[in-house]
Backbone as a printed PyTorch tensor [residue, N CA C, xyz], in Angstrom:
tensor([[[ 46.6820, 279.6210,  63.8960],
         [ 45.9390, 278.7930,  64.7960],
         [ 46.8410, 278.2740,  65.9000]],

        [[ 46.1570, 278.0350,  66.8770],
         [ 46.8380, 278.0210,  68.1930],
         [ 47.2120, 276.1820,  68.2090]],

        [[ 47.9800, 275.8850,  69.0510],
         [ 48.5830, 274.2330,  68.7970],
         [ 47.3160, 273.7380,  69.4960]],

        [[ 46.8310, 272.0270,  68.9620],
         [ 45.9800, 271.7450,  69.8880],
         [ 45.9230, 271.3730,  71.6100]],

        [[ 47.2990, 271.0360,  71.4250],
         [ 47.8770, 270.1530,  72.3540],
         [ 47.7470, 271.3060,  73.5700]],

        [[ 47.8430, 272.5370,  73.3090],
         [ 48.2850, 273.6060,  74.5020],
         [ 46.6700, 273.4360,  75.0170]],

        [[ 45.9820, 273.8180,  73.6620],
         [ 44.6550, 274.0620,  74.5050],
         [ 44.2080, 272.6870,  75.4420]],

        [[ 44.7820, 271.5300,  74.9500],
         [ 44.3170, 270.3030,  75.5500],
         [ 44.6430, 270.4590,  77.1110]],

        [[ 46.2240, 270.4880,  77.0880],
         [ 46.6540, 270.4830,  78.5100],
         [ 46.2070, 272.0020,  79.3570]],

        [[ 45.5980, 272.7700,  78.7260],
         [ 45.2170, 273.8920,  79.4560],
         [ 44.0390, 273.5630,  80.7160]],

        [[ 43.0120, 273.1280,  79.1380],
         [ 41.8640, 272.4180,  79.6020],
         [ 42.3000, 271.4630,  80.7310]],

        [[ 42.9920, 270.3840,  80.4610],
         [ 43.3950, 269.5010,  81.6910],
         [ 43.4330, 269.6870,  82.5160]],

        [[ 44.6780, 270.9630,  83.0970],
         [ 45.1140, 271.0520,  84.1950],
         [ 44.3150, 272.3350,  84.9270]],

        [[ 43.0340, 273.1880,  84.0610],
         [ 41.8890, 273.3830,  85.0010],
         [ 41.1020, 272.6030,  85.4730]],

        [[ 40.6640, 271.0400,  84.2840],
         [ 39.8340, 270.2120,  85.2930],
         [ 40.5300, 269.3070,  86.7290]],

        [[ 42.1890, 269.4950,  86.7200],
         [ 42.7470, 269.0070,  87.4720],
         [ 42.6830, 270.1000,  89.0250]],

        [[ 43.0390, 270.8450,  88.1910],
         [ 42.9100, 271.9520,  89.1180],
         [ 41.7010, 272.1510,  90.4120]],

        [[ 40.4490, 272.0120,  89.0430],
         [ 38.9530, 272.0140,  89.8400],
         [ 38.5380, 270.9650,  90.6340]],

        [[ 39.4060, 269.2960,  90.3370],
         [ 39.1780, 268.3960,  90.8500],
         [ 39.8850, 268.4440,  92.6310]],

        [[ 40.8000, 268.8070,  92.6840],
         [ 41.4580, 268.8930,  93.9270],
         [ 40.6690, 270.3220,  94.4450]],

        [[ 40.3270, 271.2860,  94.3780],
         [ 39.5730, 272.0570,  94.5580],
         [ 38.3940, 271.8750,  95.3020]],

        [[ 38.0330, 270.9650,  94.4340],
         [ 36.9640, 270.4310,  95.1460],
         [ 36.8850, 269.3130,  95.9530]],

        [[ 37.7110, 268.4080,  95.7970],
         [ 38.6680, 267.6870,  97.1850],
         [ 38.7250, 268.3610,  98.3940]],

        [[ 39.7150, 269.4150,  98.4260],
         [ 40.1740, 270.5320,  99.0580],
         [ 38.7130, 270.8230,  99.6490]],

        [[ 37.6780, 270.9550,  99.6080],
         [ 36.9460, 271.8140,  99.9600],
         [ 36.1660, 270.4570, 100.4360]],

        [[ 35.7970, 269.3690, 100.4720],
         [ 35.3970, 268.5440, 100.6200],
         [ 35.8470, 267.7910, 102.0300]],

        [[ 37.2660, 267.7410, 101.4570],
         [ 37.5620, 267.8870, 103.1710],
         [ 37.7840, 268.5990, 104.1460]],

        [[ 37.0360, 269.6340, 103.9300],
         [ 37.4470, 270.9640, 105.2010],
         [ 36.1660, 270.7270, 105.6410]],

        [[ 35.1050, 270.3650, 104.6270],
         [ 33.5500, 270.5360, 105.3290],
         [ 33.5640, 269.1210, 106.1540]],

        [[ 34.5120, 268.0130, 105.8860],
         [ 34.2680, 266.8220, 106.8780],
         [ 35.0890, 267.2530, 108.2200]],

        [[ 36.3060, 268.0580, 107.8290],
         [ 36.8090, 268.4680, 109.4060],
         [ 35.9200, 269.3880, 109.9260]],

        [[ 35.2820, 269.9860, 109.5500],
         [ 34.3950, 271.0470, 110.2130],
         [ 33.0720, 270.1300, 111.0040]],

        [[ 32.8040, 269.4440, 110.4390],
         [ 31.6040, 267.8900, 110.7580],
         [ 32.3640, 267.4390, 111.9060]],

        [[ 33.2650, 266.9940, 112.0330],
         [ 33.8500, 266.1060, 112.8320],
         [ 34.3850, 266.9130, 114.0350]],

        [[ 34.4410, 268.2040, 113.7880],
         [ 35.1370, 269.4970, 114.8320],
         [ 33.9990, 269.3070, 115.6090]],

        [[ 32.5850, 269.5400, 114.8640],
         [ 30.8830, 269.9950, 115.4640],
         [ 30.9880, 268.3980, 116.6600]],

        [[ 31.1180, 267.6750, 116.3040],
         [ 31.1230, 266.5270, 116.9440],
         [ 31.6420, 265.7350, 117.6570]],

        [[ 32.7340, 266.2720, 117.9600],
         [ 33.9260, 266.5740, 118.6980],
         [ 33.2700, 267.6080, 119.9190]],

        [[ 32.8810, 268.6050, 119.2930],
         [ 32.2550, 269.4880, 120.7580],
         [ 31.0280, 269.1080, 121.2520]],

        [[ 29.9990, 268.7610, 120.5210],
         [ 28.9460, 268.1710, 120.8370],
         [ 28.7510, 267.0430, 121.5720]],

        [[ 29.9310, 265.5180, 121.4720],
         [ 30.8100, 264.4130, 122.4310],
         [ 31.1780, 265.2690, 124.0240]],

        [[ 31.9250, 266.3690, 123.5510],
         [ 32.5730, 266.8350, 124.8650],
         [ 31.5170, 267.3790, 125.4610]],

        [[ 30.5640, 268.3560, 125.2640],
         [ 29.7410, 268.4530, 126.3670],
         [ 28.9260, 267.6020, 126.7470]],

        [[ 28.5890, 266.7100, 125.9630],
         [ 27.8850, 265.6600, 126.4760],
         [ 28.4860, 265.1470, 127.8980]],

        [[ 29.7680, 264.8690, 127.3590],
         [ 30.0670, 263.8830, 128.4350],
         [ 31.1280, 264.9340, 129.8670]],

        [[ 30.8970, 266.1940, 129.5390],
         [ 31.1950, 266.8480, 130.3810],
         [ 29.8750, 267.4620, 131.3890]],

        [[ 28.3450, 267.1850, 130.8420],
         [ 27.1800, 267.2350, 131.3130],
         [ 26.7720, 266.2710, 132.0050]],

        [[ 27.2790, 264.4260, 131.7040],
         [ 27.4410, 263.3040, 132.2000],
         [ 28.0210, 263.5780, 133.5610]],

        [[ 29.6550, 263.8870, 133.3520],
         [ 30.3650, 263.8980, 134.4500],
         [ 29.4970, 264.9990, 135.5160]],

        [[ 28.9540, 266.0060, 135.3600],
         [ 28.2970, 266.7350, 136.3990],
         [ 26.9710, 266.2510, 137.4110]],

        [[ 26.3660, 265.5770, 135.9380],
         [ 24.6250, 264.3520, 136.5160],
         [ 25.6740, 263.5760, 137.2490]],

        [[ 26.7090, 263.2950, 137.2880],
         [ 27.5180, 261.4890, 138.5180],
         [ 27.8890, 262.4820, 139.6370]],

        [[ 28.3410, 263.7250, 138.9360],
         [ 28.9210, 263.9890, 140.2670],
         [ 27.7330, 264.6460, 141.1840]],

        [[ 27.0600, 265.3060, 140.8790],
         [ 25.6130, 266.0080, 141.5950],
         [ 25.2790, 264.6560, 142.7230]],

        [[ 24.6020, 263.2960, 141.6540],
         [ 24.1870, 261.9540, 142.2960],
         [ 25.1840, 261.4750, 143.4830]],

        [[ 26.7560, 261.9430, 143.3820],
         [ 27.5380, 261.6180, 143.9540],
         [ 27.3920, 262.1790, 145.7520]],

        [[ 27.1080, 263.1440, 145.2820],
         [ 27.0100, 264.3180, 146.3610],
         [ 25.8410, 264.0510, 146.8220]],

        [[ 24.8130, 263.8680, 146.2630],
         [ 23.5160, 264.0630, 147.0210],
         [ 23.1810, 262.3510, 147.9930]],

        [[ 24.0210, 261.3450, 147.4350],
         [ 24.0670, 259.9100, 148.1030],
         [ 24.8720, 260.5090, 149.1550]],

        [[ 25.7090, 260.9020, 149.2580],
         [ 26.7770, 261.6110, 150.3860],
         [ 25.9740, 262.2440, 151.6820]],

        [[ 25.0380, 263.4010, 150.8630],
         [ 24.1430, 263.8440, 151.9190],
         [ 23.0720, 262.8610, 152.5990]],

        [[ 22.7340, 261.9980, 151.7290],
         [ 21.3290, 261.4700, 151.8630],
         [ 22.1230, 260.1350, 153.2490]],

        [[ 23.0990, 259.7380, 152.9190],
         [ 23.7170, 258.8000, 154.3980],
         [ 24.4330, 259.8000, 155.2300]],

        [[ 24.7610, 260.7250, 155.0660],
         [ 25.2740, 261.5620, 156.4650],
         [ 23.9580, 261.9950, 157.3830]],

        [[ 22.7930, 262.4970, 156.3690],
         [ 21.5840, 262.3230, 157.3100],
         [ 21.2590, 261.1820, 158.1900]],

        [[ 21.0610, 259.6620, 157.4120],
         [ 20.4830, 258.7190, 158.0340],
         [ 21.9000, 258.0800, 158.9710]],

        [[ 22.9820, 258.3750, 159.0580],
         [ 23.8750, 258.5190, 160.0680],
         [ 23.4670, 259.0870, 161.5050]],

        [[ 22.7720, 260.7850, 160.9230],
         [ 22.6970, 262.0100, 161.8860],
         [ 21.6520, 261.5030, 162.9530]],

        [[ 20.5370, 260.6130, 161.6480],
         [ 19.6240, 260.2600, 162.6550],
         [ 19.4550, 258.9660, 163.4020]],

        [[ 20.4880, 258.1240, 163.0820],
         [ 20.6560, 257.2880, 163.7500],
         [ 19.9750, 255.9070, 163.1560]],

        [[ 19.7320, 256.5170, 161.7640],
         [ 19.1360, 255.4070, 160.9980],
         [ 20.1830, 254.3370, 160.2450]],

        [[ 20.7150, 254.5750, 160.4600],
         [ 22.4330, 253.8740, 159.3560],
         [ 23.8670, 253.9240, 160.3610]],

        [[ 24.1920, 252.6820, 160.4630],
         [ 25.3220, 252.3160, 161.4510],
         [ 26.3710, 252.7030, 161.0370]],

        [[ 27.1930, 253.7160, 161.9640],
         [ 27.9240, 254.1480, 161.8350],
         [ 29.4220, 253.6640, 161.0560]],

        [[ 29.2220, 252.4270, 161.3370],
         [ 30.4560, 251.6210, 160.1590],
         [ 30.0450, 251.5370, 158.7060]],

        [[ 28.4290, 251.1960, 158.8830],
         [ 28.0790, 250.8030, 157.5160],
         [ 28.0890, 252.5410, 156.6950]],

        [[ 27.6530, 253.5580, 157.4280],
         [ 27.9850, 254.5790, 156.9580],
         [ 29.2340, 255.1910, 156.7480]],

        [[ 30.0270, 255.0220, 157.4620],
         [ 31.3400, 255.4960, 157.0160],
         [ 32.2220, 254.5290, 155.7670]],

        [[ 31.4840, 253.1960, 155.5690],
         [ 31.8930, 252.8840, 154.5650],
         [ 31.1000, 253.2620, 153.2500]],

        [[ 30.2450, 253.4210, 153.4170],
         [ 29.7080, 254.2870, 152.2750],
         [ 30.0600, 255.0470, 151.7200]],

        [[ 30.4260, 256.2720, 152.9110],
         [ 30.3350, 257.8060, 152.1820],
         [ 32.0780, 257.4810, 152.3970]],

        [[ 33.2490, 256.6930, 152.6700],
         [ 33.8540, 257.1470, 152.3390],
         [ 34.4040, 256.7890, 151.0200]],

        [[ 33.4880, 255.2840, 149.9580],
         [ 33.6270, 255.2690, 148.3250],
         [ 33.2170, 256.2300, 147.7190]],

        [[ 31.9200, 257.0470, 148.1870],
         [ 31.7510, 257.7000, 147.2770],
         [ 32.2150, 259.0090, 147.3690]],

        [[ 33.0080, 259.4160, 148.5540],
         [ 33.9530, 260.8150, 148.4030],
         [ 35.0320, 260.2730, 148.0910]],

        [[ 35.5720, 259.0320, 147.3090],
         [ 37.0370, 259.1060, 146.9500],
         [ 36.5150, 258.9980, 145.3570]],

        [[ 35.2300, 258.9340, 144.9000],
         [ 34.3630, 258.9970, 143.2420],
         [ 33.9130, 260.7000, 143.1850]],

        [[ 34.2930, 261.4660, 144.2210],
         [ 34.4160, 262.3850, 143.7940],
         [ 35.6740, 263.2610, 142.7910]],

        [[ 35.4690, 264.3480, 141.7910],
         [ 36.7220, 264.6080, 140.8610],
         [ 37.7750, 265.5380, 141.9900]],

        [[ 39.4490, 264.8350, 141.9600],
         [ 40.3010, 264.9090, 142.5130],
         [ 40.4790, 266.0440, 142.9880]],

        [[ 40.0130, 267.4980, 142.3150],
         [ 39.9410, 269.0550, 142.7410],
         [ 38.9980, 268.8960, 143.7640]],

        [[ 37.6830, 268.5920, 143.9410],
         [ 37.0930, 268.2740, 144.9080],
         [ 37.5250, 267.8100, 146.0810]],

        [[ 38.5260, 266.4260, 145.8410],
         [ 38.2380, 265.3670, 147.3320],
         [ 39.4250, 266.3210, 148.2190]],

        [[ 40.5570, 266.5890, 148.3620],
         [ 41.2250, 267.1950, 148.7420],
         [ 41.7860, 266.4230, 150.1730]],

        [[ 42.2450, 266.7010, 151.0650],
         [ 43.3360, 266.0010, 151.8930],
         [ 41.8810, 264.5930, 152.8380]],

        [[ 41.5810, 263.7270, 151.9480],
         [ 40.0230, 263.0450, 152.6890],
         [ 40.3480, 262.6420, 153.8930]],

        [[ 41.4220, 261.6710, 154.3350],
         [ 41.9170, 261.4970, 155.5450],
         [ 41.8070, 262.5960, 156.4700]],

        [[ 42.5100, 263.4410, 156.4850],
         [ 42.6390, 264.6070, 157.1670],
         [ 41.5610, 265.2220, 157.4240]],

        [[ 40.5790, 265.7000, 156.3890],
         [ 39.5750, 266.4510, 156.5180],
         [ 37.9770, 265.5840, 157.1880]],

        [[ 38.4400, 264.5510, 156.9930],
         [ 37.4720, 263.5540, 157.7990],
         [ 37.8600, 262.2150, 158.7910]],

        [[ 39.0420, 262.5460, 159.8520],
         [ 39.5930, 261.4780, 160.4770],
         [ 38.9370, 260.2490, 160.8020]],

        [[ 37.4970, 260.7290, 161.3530],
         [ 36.6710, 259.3130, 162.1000],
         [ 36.0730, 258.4970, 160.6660]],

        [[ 35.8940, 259.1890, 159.6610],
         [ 35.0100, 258.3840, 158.8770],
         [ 36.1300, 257.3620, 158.2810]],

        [[ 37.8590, 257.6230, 157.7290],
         [ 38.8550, 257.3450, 157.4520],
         [ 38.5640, 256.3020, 158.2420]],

        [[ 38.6400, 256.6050, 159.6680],
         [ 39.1920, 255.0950, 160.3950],
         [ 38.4580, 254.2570, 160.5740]],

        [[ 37.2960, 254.6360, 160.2650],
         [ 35.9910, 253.1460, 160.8010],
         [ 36.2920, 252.5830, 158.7050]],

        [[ 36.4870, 253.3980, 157.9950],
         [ 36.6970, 252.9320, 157.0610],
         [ 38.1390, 251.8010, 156.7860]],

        [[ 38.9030, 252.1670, 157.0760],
         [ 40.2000, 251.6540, 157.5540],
         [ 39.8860, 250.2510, 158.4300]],

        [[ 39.3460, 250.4910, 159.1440],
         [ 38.4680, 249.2780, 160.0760],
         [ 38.1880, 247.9510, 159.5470]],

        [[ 36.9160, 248.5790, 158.7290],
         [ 35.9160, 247.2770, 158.4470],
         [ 36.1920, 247.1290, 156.8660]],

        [[ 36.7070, 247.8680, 155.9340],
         [ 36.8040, 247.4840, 154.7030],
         [ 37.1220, 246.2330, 153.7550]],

        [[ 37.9500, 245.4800, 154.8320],
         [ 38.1880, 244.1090, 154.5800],
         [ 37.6800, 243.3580, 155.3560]],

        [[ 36.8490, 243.3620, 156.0800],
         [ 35.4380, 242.5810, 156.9520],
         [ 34.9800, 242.1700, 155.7150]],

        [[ 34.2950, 240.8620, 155.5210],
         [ 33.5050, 240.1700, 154.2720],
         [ 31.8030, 240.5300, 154.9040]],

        [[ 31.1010, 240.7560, 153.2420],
         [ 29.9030, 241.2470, 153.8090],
         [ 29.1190, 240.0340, 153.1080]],

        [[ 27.7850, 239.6730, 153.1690],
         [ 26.8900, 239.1390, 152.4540],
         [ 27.4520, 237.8030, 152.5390]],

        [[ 27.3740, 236.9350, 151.0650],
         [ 27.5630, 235.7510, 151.2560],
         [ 28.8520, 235.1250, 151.9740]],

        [[ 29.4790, 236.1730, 151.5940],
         [ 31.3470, 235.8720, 152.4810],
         [ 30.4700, 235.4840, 153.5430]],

        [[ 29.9950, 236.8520, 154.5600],
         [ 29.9940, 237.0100, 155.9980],
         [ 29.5700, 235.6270, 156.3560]],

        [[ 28.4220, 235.2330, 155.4750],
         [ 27.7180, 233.8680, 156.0180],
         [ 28.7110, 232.8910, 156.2090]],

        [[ 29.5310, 232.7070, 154.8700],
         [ 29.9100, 231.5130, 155.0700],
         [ 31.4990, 231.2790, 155.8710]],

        [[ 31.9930, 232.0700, 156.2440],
         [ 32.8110, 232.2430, 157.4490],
         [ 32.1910, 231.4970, 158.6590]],

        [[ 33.2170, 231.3070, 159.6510],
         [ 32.9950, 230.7270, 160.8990],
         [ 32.1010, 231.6260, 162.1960]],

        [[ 31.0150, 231.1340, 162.8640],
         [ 30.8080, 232.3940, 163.7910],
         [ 31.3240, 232.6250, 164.6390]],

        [[ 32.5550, 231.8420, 165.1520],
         [ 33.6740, 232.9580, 166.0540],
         [ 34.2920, 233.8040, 165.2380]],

        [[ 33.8890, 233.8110, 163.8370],
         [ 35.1420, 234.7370, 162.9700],
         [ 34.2620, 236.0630, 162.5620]],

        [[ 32.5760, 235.4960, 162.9340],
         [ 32.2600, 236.7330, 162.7080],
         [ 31.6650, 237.3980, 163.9960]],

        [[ 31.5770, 236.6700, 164.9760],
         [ 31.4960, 237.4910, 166.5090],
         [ 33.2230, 238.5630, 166.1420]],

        [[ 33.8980, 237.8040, 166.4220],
         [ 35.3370, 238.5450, 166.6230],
         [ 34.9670, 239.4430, 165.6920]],

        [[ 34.4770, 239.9030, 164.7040],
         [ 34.7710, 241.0110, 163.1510],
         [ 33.6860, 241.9580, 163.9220]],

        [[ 32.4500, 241.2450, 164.4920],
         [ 31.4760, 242.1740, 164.9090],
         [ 31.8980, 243.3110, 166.0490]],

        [[ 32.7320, 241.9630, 167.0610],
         [ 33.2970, 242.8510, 168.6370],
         [ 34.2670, 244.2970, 167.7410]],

        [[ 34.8790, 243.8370, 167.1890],
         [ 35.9070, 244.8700, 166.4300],
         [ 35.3790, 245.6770, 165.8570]],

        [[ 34.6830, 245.8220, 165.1640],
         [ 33.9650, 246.4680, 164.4780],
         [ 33.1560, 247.6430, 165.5090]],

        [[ 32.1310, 247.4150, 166.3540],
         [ 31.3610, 247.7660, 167.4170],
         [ 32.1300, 248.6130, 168.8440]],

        [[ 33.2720, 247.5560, 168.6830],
         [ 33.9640, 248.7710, 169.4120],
         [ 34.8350, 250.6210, 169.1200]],

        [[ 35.0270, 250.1210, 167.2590],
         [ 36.0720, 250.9490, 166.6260],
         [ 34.4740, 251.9670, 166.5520]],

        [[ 33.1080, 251.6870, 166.5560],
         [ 32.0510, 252.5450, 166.7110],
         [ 32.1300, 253.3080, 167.3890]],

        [[ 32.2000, 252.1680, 168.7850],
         [ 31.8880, 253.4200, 170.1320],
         [ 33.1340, 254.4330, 170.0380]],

        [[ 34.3130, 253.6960, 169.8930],
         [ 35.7260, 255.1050, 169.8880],
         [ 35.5140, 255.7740, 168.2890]],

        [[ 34.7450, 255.8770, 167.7940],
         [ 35.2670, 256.7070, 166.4770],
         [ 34.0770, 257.4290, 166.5070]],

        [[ 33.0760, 257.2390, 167.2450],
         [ 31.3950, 258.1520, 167.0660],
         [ 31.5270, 259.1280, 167.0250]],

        [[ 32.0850, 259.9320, 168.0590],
         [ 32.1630, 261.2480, 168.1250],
         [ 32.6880, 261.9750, 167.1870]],

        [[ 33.7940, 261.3370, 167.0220],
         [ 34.3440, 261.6550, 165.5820],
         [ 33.9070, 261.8320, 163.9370]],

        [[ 33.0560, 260.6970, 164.1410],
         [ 32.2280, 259.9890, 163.0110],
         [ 31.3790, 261.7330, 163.0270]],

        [[ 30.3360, 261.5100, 163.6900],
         [ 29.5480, 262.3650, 164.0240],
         [ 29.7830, 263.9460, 163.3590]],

        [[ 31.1740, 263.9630, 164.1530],
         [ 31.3170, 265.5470, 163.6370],
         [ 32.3670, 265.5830, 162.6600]],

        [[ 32.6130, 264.1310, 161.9070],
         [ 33.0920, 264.6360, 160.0170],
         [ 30.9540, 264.4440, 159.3010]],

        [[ 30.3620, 263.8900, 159.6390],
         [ 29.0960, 264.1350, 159.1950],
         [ 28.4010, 265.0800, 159.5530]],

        [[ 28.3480, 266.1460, 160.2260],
         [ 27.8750, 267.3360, 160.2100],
         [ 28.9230, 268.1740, 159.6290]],

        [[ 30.2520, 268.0780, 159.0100],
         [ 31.0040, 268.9840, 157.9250],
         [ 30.3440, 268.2240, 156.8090]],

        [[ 30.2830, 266.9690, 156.4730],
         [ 29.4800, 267.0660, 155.0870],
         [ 28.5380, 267.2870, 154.7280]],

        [[ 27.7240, 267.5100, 155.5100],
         [ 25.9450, 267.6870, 155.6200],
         [ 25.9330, 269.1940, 155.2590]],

        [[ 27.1180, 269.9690, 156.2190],
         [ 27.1130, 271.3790, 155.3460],
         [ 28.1010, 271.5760, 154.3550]],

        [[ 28.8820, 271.0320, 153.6760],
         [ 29.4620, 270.9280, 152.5190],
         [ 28.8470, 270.6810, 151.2490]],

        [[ 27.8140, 269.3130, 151.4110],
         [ 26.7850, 269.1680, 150.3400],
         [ 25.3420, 269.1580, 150.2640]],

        [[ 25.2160, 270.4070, 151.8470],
         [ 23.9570, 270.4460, 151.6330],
         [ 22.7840, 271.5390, 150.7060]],

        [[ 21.9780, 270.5710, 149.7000],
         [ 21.1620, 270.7160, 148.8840],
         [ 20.8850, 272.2780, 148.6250]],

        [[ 21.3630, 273.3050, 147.3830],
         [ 21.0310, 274.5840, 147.3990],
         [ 19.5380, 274.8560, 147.2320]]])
């Protein structure tokens, strides 16, 4: 007859065996869970980033129009479109200064002009003077203005 003790620890160290086994296998199916969800996170939010950037672009077009037509002041438009082409992704925006001088400089301009409750509660020689400045950097930057908004109008215009 065989010792008991062998068969004991035999027995043992298969249920030991089977126990990590099944550990082992227990956690491959939670990394595999967590892999699925992991990719399922990333396109999400790589489908996100495309819906901001599309919205990004199409606010871009939608004030270079009302620029074109003379519906949206040329300061108040160039401060617009030039936040939301620097919220464009960095492969996108590419040399912005350069590739859009007039909108840069009326931006450059008025960006630290106070708007809304500031504007009010400032002095009105402080906001005649912001207006004269402002109105003039218009008339010298229009042309300019003008023709960086007909490059974006065909850059993001609507397929």
């Amino acid at each position: 007859m065989q010792n008991p003790w062998l068969i004991f620890l035999i027995v043992l160290a298969l249920l030991i065996i089977a126990g990590l086994a099944f550990y082992a296998g227990k956690l491959l199916w939670l990394l595999q869970q967590q892999s699925k969800q992991r990719k399922q996170l990333a396109a999400k939010q790589q489908q996100q980033q495309l819906q901001n950037q599309r919205y990004v672009e199409q606010s871009i077009y939608t004030i270079c129009k009302a620029v074109d037509a003379g519906q949206c002041e040329l300061s108040e438009g160039a401060l617009r479109v030039w936040v939301l082409l620097t919220r464009l992704p960095e492969q996108q925006q590419g040399p912005l200064a350069t590739d859009y001088p007039g909108i840069f400089q009326m931006y450059q301009t008025v960006k630290d002009m106070p708007t809304h409750q500031a504007r009010k509660q400032q002095s009105k020689q402080a906001t005649l003077a912001q207006d004269k400045q402002r109105l003039q950097a218009e008339q010298t930057l229009a042309p300019q203005i003008m023709s960086d908004t007909s490059k974006l109008l065909q850059r993001f215009k609507p397929a």
